[in-house]
mmCIF file as Biopython writes it, N, C-alpha, C and O atoms, coordinates in Angstrom:
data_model
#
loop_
_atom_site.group_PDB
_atom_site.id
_atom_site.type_symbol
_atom_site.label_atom_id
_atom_site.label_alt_id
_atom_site.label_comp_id
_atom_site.label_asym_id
_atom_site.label_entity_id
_atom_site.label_seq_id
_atom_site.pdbx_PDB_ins_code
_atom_site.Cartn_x
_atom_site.Cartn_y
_atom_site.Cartn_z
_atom_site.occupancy
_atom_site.B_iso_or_equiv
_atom_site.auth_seq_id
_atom_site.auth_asym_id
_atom_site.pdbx_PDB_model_num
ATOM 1   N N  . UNK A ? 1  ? -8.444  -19.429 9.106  1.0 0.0 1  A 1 
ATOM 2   C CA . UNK A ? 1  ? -7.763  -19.195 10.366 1.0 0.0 1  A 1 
ATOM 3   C C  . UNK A ? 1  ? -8.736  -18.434 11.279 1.0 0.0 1  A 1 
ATOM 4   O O  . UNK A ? 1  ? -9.326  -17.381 11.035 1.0 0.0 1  A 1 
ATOM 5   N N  . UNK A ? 2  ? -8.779  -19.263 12.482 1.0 0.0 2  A 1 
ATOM 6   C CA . UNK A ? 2  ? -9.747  -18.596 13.620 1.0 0.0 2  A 1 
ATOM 7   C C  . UNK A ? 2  ? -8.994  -17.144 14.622 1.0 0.0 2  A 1 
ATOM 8   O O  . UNK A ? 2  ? -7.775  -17.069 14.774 1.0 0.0 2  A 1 
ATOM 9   N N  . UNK A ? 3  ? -9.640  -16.450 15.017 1.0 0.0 3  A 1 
ATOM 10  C CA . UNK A ? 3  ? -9.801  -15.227 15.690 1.0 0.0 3  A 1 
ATOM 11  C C  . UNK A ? 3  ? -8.198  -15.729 16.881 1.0 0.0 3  A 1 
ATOM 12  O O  . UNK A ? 3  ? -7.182  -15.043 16.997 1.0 0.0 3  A 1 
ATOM 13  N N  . UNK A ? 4  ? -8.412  -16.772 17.426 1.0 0.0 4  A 1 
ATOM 14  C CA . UNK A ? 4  ? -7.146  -17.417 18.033 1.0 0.0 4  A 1 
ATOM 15  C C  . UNK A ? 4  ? -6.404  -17.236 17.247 1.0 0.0 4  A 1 
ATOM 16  O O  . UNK A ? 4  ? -5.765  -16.186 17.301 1.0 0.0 4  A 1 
ATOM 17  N N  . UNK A ? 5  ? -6.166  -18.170 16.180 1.0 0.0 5  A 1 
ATOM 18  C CA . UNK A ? 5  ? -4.563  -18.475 15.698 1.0 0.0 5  A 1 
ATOM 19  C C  . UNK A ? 5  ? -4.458  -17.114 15.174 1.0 0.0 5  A 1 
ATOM 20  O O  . UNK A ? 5  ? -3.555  -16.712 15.908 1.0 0.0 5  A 1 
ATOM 21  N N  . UNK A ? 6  ? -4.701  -16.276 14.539 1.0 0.0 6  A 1 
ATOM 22  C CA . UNK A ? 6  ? -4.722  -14.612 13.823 1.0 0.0 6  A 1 
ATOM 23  C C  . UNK A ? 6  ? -3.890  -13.893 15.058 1.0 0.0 6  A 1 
ATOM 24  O O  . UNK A ? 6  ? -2.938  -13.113 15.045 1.0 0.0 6  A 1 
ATOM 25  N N  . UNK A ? 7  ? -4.624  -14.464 16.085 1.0 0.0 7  A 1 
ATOM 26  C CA . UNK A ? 7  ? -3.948  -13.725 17.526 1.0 0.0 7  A 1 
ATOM 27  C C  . UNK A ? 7  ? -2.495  -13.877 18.110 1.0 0.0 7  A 1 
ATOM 28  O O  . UNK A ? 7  ? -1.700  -12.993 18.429 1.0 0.0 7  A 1 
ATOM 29  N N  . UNK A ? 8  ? -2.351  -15.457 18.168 1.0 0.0 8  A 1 
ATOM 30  C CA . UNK A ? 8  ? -1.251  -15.985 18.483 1.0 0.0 8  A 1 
ATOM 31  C C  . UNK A ? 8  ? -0.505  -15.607 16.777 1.0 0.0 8  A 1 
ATOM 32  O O  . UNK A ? 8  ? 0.023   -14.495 16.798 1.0 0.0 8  A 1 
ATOM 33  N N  . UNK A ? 9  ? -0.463  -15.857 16.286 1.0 0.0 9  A 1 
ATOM 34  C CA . UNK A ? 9  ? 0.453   -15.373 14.744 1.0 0.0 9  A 1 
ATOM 35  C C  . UNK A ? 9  ? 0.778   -13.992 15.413 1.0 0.0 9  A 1 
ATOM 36  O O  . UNK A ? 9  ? 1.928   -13.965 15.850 1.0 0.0 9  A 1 
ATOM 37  N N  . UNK A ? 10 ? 0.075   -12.858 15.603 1.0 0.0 10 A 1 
ATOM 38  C CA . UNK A ? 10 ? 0.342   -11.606 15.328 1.0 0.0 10 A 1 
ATOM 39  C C  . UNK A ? 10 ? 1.139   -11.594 17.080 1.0 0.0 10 A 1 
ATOM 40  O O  . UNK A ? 10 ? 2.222   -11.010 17.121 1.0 0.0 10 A 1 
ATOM 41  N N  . UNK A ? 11 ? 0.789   -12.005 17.986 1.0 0.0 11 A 1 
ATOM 42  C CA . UNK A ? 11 ? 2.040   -11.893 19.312 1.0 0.0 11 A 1 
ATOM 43  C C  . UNK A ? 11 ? 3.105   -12.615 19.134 1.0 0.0 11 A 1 
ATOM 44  O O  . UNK A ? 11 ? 3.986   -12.591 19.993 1.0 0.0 11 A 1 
ATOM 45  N N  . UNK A ? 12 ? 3.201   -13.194 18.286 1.0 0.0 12 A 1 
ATOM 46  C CA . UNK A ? 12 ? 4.481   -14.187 17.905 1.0 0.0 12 A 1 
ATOM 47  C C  . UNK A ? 12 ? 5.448   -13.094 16.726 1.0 0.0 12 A 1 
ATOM 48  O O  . UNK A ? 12 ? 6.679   -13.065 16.746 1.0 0.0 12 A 1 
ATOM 49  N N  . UNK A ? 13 ? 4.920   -12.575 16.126 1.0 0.0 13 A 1 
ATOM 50  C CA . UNK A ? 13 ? 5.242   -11.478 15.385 1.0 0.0 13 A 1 
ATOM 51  C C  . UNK A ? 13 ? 5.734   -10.257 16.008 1.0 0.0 13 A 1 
ATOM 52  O O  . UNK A ? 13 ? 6.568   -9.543  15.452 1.0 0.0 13 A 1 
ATOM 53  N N  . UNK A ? 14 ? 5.031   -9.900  17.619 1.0 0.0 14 A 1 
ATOM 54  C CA . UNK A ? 14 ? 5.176   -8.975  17.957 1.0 0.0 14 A 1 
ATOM 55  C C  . UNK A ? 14 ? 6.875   -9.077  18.522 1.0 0.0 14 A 1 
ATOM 56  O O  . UNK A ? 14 ? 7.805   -8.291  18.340 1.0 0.0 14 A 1 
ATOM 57  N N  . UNK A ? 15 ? 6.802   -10.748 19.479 1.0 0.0 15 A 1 
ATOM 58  C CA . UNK A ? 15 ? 7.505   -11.068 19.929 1.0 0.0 15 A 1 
ATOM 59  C C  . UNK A ? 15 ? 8.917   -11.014 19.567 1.0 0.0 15 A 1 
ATOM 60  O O  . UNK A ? 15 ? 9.757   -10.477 20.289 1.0 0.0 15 A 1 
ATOM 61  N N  . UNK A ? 16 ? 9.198   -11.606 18.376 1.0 0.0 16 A 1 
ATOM 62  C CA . UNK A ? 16 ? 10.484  -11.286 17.824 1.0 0.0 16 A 1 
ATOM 63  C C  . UNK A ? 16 ? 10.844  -10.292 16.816 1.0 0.0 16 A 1 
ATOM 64  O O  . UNK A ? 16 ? 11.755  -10.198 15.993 1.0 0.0 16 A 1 
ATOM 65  N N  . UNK A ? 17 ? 9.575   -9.394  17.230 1.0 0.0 17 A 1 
ATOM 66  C CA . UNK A ? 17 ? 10.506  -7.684  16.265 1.0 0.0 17 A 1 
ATOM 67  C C  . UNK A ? 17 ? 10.022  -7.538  14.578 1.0 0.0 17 A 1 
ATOM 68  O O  . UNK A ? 17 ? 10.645  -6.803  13.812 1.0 0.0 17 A 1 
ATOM 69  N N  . UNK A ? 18 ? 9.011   -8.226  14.210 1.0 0.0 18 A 1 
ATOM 70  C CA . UNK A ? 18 ? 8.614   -8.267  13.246 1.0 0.0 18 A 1 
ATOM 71  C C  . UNK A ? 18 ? 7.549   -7.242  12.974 1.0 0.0 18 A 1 
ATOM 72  O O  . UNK A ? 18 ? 6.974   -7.230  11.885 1.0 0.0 18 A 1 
ATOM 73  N N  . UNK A ? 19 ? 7.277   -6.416  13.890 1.0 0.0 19 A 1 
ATOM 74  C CA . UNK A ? 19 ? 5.678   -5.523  13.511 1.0 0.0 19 A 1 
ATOM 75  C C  . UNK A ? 19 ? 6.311   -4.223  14.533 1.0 0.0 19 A 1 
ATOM 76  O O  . UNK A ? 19 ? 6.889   -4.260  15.619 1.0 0.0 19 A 1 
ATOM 77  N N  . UNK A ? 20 ? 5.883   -3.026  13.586 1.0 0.0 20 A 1 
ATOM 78  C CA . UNK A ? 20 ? 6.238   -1.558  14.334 1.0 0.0 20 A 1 
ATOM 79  C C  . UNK A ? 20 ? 5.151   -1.568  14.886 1.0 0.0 20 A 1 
ATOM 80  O O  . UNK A ? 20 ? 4.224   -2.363  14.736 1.0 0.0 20 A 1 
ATOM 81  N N  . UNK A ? 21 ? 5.242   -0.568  15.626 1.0 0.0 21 A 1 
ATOM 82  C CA . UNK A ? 21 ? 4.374   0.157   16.585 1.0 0.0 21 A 1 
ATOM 83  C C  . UNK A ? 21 ? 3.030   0.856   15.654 1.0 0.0 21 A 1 
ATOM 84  O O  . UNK A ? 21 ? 1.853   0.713   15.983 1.0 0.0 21 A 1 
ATOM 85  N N  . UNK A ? 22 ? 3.338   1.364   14.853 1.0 0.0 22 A 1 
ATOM 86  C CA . UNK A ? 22 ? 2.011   1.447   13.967 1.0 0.0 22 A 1 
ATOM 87  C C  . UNK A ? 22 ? 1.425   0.437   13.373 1.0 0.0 22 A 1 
ATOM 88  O O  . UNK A ? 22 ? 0.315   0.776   12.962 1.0 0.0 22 A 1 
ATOM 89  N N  . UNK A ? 23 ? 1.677   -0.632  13.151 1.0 0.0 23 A 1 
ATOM 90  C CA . UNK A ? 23 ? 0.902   -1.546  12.557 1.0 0.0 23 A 1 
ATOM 91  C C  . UNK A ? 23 ? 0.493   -2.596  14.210 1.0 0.0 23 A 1 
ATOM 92  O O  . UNK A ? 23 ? -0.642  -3.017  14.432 1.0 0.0 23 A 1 
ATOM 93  N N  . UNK A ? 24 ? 1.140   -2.723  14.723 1.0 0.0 24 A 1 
ATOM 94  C CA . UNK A ? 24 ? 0.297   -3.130  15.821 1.0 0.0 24 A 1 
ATOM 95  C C  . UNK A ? 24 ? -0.733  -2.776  16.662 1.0 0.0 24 A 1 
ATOM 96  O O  . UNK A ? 24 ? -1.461  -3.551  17.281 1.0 0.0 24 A 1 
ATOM 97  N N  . UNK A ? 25 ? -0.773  -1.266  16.658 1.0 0.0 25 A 1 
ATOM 98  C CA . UNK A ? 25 ? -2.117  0.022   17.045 1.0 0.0 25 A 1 
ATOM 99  C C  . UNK A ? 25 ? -2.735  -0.470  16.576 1.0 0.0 25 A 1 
ATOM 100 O O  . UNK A ? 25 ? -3.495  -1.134  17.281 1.0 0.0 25 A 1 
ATOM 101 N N  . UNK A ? 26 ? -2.934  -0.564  14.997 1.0 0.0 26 A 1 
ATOM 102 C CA . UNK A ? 26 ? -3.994  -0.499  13.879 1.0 0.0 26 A 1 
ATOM 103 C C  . UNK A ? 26 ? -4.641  -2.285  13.848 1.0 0.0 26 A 1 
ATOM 104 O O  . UNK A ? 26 ? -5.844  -2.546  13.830 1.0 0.0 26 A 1 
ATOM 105 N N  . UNK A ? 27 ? -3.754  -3.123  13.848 1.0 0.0 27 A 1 
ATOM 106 C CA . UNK A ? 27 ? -4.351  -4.279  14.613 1.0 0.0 27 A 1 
ATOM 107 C C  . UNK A ? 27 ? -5.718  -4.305  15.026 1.0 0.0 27 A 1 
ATOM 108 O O  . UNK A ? 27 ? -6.898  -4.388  14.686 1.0 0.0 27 A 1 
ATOM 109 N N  . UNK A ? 28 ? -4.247  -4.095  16.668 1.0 0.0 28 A 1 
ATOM 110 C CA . UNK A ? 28 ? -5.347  -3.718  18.068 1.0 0.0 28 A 1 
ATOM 111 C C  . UNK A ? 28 ? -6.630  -3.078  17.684 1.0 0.0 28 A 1 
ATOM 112 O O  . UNK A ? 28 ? -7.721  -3.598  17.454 1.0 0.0 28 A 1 
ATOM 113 N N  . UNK A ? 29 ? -6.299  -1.965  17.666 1.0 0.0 29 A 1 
ATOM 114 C CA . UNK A ? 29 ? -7.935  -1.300  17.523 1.0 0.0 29 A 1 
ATOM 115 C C  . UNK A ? 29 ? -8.885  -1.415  16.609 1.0 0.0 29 A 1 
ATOM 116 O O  . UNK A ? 29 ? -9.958  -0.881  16.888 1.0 0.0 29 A 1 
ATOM 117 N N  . UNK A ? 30 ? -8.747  -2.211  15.140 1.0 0.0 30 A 1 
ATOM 118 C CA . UNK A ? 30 ? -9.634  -3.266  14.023 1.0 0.0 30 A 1 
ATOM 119 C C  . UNK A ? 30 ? -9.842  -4.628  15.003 1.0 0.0 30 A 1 
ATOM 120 O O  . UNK A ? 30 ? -10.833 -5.355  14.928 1.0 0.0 30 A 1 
ATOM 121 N N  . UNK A ? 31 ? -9.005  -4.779  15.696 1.0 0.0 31 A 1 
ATOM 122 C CA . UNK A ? 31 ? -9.606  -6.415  16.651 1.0 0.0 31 A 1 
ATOM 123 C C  . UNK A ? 31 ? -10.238 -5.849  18.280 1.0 0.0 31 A 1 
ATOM 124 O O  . UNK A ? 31 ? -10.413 -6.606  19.235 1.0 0.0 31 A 1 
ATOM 125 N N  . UNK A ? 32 ? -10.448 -4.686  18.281 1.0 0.0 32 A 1 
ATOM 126 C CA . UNK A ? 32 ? -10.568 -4.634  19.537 1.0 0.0 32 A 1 
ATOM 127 C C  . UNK A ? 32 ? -11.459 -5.311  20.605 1.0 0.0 32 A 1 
ATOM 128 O O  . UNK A ? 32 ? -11.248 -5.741  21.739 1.0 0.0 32 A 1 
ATOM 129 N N  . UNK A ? 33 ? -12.750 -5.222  19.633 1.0 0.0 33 A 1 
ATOM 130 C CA . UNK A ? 33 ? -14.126 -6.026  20.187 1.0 0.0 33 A 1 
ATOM 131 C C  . UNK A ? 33 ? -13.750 -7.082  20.190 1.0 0.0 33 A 1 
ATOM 132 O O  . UNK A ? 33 ? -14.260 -7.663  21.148 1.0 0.0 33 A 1 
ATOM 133 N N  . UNK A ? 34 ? -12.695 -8.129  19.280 1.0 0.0 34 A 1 
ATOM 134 C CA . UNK A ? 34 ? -13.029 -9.699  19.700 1.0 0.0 34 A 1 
ATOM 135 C C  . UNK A ? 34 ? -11.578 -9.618  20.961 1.0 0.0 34 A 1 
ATOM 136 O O  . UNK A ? 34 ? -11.562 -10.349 21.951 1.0 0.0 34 A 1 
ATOM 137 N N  . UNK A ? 35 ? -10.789 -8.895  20.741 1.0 0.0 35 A 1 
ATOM 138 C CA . UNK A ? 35 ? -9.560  -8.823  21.945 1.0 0.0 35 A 1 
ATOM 139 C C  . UNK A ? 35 ? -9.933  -9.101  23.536 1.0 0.0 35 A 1 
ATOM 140 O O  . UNK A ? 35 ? -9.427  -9.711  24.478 1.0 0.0 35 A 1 
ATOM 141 N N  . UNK A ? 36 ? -11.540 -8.006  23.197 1.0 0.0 36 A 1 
ATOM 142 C CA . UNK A ? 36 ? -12.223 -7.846  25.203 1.0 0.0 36 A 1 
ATOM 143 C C  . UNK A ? 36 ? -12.639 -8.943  24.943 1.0 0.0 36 A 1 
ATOM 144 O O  . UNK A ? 36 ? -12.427 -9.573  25.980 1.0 0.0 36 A 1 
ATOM 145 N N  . UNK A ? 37 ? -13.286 -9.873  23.951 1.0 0.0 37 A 1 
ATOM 146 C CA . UNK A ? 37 ? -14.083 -10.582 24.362 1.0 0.0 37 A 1 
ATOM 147 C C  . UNK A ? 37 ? -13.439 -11.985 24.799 1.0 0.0 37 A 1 
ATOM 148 O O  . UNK A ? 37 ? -14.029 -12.806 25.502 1.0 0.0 37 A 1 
ATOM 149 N N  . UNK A ? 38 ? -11.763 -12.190 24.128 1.0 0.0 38 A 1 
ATOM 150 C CA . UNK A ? 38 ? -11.072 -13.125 24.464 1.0 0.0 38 A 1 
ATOM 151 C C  . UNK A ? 38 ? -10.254 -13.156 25.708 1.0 0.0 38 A 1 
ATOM 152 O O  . UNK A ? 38 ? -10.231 -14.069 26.533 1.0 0.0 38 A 1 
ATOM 153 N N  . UNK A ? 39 ? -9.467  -11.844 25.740 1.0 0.0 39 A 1 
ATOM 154 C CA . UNK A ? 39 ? -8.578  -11.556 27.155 1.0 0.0 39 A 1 
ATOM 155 C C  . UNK A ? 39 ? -9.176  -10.507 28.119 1.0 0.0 39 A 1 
ATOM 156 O O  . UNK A ? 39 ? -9.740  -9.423  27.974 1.0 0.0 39 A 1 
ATOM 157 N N  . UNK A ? 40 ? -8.827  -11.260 29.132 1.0 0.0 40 A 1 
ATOM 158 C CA . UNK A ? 40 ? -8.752  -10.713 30.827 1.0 0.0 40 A 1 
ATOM 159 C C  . UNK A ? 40 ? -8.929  -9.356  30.174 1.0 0.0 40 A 1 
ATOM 160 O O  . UNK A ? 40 ? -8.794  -9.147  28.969 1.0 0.0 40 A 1 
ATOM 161 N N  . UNK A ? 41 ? -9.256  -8.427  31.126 1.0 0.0 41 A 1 
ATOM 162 C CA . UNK A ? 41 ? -9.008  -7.065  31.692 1.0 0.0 41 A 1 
ATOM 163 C C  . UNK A ? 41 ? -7.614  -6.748  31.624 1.0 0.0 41 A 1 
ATOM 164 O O  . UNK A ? 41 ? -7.044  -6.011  30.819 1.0 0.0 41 A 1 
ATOM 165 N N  . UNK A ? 42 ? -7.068  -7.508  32.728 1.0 0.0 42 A 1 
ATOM 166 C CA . UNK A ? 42 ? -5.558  -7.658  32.904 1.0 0.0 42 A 1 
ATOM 167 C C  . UNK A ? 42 ? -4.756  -8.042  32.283 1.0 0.0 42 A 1 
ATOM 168 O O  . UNK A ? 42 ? -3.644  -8.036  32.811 1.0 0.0 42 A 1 
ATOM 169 N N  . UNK A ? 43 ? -4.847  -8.494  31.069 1.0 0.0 43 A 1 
ATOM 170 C CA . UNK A ? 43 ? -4.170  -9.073  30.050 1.0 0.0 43 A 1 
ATOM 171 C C  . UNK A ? 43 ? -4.210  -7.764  28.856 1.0 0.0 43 A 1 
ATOM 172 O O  . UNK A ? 43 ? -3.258  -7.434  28.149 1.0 0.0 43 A 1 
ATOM 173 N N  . UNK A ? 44 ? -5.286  -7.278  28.859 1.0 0.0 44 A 1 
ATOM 174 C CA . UNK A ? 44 ? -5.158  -6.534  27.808 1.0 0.0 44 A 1 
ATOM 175 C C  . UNK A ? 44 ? -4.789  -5.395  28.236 1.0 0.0 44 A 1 
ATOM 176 O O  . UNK A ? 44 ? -4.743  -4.644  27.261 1.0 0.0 44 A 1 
ATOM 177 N N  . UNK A ? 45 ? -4.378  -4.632  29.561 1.0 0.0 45 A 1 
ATOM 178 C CA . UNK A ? 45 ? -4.099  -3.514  29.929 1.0 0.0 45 A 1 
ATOM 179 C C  . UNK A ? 45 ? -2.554  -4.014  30.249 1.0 0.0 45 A 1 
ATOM 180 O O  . UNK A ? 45 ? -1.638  -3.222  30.469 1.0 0.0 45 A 1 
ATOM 181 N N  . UNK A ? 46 ? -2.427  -5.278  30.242 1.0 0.0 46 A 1 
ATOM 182 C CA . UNK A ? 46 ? -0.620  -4.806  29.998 1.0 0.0 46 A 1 
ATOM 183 C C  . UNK A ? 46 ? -0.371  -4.835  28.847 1.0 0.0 46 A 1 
ATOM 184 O O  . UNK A ? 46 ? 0.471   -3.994  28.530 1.0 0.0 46 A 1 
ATOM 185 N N  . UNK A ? 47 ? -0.903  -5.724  27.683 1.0 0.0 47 A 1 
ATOM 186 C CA . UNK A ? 47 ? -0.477  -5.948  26.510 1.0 0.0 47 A 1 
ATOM 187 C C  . UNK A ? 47 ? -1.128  -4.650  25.208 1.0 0.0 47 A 1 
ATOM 188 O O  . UNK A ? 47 ? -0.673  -4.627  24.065 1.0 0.0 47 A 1 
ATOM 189 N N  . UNK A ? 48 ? -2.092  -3.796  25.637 1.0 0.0 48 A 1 
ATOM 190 C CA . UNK A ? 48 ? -2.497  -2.930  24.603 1.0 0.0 48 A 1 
ATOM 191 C C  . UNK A ? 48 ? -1.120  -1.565  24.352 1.0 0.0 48 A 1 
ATOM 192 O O  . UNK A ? 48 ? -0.282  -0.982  25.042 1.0 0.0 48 A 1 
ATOM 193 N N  . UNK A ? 49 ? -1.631  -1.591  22.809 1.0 0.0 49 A 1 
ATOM 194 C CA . UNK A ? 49 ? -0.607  -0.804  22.390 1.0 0.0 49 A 1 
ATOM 195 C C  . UNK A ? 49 ? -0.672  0.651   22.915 1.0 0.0 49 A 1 
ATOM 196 O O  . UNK A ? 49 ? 0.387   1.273   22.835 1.0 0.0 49 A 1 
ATOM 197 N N  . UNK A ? 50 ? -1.866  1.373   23.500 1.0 0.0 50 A 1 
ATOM 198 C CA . UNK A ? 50 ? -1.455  2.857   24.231 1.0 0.0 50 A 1 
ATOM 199 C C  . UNK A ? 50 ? -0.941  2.569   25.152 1.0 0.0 50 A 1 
ATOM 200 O O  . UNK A ? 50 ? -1.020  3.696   25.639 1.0 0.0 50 A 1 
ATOM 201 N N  . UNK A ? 51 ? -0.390  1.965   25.967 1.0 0.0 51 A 1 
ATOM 202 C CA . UNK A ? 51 ? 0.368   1.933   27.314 1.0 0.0 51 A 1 
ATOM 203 C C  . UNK A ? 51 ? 1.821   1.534   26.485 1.0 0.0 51 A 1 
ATOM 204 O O  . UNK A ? 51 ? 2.594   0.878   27.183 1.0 0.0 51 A 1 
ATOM 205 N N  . UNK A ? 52 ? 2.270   1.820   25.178 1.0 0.0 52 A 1 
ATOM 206 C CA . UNK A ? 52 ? 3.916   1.681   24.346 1.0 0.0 52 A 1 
ATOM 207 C C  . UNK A ? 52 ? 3.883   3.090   23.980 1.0 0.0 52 A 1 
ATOM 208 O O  . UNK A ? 52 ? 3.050   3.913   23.601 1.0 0.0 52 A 1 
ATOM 209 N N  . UNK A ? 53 ? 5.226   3.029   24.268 1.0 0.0 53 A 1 
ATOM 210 C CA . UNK A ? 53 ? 5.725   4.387   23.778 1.0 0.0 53 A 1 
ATOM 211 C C  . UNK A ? 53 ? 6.417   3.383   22.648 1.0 0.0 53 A 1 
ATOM 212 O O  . UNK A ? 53 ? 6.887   2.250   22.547 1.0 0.0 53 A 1 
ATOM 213 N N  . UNK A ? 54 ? 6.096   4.854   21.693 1.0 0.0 54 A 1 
ATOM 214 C CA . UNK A ? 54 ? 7.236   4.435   20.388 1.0 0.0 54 A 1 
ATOM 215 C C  . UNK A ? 54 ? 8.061   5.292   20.296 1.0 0.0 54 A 1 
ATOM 216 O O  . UNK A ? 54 ? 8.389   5.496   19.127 1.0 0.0 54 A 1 
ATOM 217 N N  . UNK A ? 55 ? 8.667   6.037   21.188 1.0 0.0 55 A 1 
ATOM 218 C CA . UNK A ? 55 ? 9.893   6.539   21.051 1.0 0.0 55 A 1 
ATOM 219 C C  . UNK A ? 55 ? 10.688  5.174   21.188 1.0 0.0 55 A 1 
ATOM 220 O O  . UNK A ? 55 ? 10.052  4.376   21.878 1.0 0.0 55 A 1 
ATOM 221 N N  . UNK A ? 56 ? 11.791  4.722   20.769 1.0 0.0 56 A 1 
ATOM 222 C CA . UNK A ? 56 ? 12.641  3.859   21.133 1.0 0.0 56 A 1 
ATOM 223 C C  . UNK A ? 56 ? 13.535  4.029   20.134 1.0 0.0 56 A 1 
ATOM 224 O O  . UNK A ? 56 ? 14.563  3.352   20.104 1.0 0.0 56 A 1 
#
């Protein structure tokens, strides 16, 4: 499985409530370098996990 599908799996995961807030940090920041190198600026500053609060 390529750096894509790993990606799309894990927002599809995010999507319907399957992954806490700590395991999606820890993700993010082990993928971070290939994350910039795939998405926008703007893509990743709405979608990165420090801009979530996990109070909820």
């Amino acid at each position: 499985m390529g750096f894509q599908d790993e990606m799309k799996h894990m927002f599809l995961r995010i999507a319907v409530g399957d992954v806490e807030p700590e395991e999606w940090e820890k993700w993010w920041n082990s993928n971070r370098i290939k994350l910039e190198e795939t998405l926008t600026r703007g893509d990743r500053g709405r979608i990165m996990p420090a801009l979530w609060s996990a109070n909820y």
